[in-house]
LOMITOR-533765 format. One line per 10 residues: number of its first residue (from 1); their letters; for each residue x, y negated, z of C-alpha. Coordinates in Angstrom, 2 decimals. Layout:
% LOMITOR-533765
NUM> a> X Y Z; ...
//
This chain:
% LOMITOR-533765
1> xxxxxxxxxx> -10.43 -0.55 -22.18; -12.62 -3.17 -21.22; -12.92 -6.55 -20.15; -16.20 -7.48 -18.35; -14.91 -10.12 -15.94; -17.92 -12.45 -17.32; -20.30 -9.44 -16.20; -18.20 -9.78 -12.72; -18.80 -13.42 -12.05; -22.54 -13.26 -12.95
11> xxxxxxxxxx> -23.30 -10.57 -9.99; -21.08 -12.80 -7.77; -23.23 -16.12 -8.42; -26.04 -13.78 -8.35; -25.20 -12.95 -5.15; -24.37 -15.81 -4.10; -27.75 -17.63 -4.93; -29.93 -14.79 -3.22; -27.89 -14.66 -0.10; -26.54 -11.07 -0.67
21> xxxxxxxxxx> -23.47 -9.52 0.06; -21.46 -7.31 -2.07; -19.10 -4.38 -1.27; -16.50 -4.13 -4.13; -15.76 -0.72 -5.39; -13.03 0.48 -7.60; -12.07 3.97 -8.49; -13.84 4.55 -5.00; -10.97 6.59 -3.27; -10.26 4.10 -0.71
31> xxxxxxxxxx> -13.55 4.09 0.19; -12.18 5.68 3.95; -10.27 2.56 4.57; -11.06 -0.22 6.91; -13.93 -0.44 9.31; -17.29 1.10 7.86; -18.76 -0.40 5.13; -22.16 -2.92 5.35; -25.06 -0.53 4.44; -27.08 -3.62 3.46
41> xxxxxxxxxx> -24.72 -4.99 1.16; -24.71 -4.35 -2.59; -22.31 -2.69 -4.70; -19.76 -4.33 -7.44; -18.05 -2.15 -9.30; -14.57 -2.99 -11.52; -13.41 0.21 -12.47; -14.86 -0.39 -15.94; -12.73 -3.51 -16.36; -9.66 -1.68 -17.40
51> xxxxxxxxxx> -6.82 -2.29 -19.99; -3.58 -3.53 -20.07; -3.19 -7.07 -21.38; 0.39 -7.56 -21.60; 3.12 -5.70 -21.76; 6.71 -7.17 -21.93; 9.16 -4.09 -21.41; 12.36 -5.97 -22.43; 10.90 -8.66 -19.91; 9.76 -5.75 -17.36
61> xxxxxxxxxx> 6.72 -7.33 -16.97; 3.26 -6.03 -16.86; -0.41 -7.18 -16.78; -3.23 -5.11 -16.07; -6.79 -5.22 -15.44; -7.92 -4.77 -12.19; -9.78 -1.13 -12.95; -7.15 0.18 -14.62; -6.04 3.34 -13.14; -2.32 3.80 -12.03
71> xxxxxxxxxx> -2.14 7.55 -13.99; -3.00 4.79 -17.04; -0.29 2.35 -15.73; 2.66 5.25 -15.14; 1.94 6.99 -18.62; 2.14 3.29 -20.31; 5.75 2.61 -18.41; 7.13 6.13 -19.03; 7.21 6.01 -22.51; 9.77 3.07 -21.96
81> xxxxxxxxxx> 11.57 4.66 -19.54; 10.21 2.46 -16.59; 8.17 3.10 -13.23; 6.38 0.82 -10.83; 9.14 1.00 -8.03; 6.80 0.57 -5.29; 5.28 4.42 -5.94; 1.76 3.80 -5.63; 0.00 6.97 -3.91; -2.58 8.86 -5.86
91> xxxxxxxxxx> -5.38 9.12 -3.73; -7.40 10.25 -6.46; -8.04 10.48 -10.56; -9.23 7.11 -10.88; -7.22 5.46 -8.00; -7.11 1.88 -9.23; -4.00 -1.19 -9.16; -6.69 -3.26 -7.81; -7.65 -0.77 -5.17; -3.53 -0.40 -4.11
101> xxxxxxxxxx> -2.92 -3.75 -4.34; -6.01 -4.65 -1.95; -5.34 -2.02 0.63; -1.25 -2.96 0.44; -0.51 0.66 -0.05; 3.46 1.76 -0.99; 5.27 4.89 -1.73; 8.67 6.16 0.32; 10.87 3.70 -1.39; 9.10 0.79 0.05
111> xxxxxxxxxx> 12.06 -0.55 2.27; 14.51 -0.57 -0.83; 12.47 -1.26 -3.96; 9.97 -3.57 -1.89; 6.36 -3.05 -1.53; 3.26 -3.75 -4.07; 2.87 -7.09 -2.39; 6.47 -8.13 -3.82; 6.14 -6.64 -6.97; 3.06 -8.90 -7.68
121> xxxxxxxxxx> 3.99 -12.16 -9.70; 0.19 -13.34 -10.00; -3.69 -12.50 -10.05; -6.72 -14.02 -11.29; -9.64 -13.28 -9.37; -12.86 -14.57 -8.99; -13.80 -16.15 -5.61; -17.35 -16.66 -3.28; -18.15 -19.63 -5.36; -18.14 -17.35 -8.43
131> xxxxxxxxxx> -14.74 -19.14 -9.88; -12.72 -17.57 -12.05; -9.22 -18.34 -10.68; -5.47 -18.02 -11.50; -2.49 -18.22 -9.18; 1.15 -17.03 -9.63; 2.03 -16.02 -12.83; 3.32 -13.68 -15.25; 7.28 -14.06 -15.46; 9.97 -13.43 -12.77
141> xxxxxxxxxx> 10.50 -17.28 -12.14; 7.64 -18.00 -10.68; 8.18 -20.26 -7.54; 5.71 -23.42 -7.58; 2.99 -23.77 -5.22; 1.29 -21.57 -2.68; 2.08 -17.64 -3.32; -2.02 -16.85 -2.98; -1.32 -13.75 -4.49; 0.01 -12.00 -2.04
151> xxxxxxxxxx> -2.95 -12.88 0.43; -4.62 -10.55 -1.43; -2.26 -7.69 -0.28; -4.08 -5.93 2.90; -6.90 -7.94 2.56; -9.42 -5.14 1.07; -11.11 -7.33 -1.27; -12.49 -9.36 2.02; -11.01 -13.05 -0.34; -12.21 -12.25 -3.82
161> xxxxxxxxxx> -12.67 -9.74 -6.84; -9.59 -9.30 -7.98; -9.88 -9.11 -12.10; -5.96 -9.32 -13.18; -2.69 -8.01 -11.88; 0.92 -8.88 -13.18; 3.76 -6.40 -11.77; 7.42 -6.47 -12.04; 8.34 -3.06 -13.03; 11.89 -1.59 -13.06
171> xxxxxxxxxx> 13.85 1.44 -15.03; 13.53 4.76 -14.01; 16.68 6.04 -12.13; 19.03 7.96 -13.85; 19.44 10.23 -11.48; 17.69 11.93 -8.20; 18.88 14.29 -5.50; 17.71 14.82 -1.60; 19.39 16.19 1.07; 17.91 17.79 3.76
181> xxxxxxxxxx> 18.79 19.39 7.36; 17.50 20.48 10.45; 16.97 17.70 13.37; 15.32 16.70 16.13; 12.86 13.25 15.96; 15.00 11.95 18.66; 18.47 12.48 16.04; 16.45 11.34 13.05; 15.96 7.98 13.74; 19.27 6.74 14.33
191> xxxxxxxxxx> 20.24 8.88 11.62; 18.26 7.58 9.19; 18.86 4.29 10.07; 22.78 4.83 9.78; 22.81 6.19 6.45; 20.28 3.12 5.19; 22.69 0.74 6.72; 25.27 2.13 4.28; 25.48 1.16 0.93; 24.50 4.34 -1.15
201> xxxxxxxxxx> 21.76 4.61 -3.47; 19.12 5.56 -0.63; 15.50 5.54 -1.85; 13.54 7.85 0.45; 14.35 8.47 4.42; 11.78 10.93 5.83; 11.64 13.16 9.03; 8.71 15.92 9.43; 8.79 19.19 10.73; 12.10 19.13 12.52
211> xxxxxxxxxx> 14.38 18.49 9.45; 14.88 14.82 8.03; 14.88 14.16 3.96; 17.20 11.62 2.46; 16.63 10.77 -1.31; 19.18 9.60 -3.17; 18.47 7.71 -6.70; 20.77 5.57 -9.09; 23.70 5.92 -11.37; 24.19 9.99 -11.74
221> xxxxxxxxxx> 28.21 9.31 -10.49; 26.76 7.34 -7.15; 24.28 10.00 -6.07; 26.65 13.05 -6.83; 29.68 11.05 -4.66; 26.89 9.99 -1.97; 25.78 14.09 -1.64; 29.45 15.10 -1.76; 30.17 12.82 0.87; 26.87 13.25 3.55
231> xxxxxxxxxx> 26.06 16.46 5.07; 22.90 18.40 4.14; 21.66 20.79 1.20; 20.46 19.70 -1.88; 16.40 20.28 -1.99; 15.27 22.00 -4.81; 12.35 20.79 -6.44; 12.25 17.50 -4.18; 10.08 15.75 -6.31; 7.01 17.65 -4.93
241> xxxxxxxxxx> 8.07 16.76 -1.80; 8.21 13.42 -2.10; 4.75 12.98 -4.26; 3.61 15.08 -1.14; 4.37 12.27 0.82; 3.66 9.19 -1.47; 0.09 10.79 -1.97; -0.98 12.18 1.44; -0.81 15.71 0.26; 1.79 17.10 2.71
251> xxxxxxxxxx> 0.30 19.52 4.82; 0.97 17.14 7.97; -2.07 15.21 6.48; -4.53 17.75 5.85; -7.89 17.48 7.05; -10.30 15.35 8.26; -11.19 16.52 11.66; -7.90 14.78 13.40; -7.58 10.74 13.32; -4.60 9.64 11.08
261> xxxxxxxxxx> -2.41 6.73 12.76; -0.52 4.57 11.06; 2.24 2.88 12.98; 4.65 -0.10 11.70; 7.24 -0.84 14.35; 10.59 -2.00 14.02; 13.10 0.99 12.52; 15.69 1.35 15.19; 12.81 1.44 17.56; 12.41 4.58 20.08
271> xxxxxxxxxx> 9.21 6.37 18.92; 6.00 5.81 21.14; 5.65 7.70 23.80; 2.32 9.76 22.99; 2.79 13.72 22.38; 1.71 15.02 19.25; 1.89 15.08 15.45; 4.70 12.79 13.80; 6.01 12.07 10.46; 8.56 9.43 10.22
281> xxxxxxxxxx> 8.71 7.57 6.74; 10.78 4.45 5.55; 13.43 5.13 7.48; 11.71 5.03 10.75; 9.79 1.61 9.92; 6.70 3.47 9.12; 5.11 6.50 11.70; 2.08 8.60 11.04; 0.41 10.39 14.28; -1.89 12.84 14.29
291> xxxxxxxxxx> -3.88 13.53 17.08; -7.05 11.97 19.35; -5.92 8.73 21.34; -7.71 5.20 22.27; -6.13 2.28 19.95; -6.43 0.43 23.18; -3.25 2.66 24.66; -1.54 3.02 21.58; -1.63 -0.54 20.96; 1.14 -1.31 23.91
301> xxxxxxxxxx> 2.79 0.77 22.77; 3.12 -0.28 19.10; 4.05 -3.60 20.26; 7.00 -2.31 22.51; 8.17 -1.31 19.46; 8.43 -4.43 17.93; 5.31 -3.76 15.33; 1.26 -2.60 15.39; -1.12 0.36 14.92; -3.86 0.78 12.55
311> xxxxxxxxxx> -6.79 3.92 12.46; -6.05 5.02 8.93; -7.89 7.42 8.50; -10.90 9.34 10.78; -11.79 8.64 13.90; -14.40 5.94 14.80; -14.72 3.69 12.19; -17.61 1.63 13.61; -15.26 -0.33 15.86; -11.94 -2.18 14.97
321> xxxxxxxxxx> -9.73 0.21 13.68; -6.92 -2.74 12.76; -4.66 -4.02 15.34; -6.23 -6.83 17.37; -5.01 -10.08 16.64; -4.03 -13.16 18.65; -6.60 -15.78 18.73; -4.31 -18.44 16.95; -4.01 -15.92 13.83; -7.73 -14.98 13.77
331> xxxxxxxxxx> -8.30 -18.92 13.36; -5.77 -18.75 10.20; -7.70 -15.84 8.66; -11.06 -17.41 9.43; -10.22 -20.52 7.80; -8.36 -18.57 4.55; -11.70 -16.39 3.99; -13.58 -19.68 4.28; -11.77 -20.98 1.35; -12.04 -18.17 -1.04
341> xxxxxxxxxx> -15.28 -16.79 0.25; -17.13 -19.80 2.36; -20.53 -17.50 2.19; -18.99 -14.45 3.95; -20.08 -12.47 0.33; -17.18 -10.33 0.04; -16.22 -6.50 1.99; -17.75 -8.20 4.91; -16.35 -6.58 8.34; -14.64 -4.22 6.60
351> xxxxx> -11.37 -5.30 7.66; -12.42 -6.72 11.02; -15.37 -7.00 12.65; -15.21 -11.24 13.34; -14.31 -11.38 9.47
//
């Protein structure tokens, strides 16, 4: 536990004065993220700023360093019964909030218990001008001004070094059971989104493999009446299925060798029309595809169904591997990164190429 944010603003106005740039480096398991990274650029590291600086379980809030692992963060909450809701995937030992936060990464409950971004009430962070910055802030009622914070979500560190996180966290459920049957990827999707549209305590909605996964969570009397009520057979064990899927380790994402898609379309959508691997999480809302393809063809079709496509994962990483954006929103990004980082210091290209 250590706090070495002064150390952090010194290499940024180093930087700054000699005209370098830095590539910002956590617990380093994100590292295949985003376009490749600038070989010329130098290397700050935060995984040694680490602790927890506040924690407020009767007011289920939580700050944390930026370096601070989430195995650190989960062992903290569990001894009060609590969880951070959004079910950060473990991507590694020292797989960082900073790191999750930055890449905007969420677990199978996303569409219920929200994602990272809305479970952030505020950062500090230190910007290109080597600032050391607040915004948001560290209660639930926290409405005045700008919500910078959650720029930070997706950016990959491209705006600033991100030094402190506060979270909302929430109880652990009482109780947890999934269903699971046999069905088609044409069945699942309306399926899914029938049963989300109901109100049962739904946390996880998940087709792979032909059968589709539906994980209830809540009040023990509300998920035993939900699994009396829907059809399908309780899966034993299902929480190693479901950390299979909120950590990448389901067989569907093994290896290297094959690009890793990652579509977010609308959930009702029909699913693009490319043959290969699928997984269907959130319900439908998120997609994972396996297989070789052009992000110029898949693109169409990602916006025919009402969302984009990313590279997530292998492939060519030299080249864009984000969905292009209009003109009109590349001027909005420009001009954001200008204002946290006017001298370009930051991840540069890593999450596009013009930024």
């Amino acid at each position: 536990m250590a706090d070495i944010s002064k150390q952090l603003q010194d290499e940024v106005l180093k930087a700054r004065d000699s005209g370098h740039k830095l590539n910002i480096v956590g617990g380093n398991t994100k590292a295949f993220m985003g376009r490749d990274a600038d070989p010329d650029a130098g290397t700050l590291n935060v995984c040694e700023h680490t602790g927890i600086v506040e924690y407020h379980p009767v007011e289920l809030v939580l700050t944390v360093r930026a370096g601070t692992t989430i195995r650190e963060i989960e062992a903290a909450l569990a001894e009060h019964g609590q969880a951070l809701h959004f079910e950060p995937p473990h991507l590694g030992e020292g797989a960082t909030i900073g790191g999750t936060f930055a890449a905007n990464l969420s677990g199978p409950a996303r569409p219920w218990a929200g994602s990272v971004r809305d479970q952030v009430l505020g950062v500090r962070l230190i910007n290109g001008k080597g600032e050391h910055l607040r915004f948001g802030g560290q209660v639930m009622k926290n409405v005045a001004g700008y919500d910078v914070s959650r720029l930070q979500a997706g950016a990959l560190g491209t705006l600033g070094v991100m030094t402190e996180i506060s979270l909302k966290v929430m109880p652990k459920p009482a109780a947890t059971m999934t269903l699971v049957q046999e069905m088609s990827l044409e069945g699942a999707i309306p399926y899914m989104n029938q049963r989300a549209a109901e109100p049962k305590p739904i946390t996880g909605a998940c087709w792979v493999d032909g059968k589709v996964y539906l994980r209830l969570s809540g009040a023990r009397s509300a998920v035993e009446a939900t699994a009396n009520k829907w059809p399908g057979a309780i899966l034993e064990d299902d929480g190693a299925f479901w950390r299979s899927i909120q950590d990448f380790q389901h067989e569907f994402f093994a290896g290297n060798d094959v690009p890793l898609w990652r579509f977010s379309v609308g959930s009702i959508a029909d699913n693009p029309g490319v043959e290969g691997s699928w997984l269907i999480d959130w319900a439908g809302s998120q997609r994972w595809f396996r297989g070789d393809a052009e992000q110029s063809g898949l693109e169409p079709m990602a916006r025919a169904a009402g969302g984009q496509v990313s590279l997530f994962r292998g492939g060519d990483r030299s080249g864009e591997v984000m969905h292009h954006q209009p003109e009109a929103l590349k001027g909005i990004q420009r001009r954001v990164k200008n204002a946290f980082d006017p001298d370009n210091i930051f991840n540069p290209g890593r999450l596009y190429s013009w930024l």
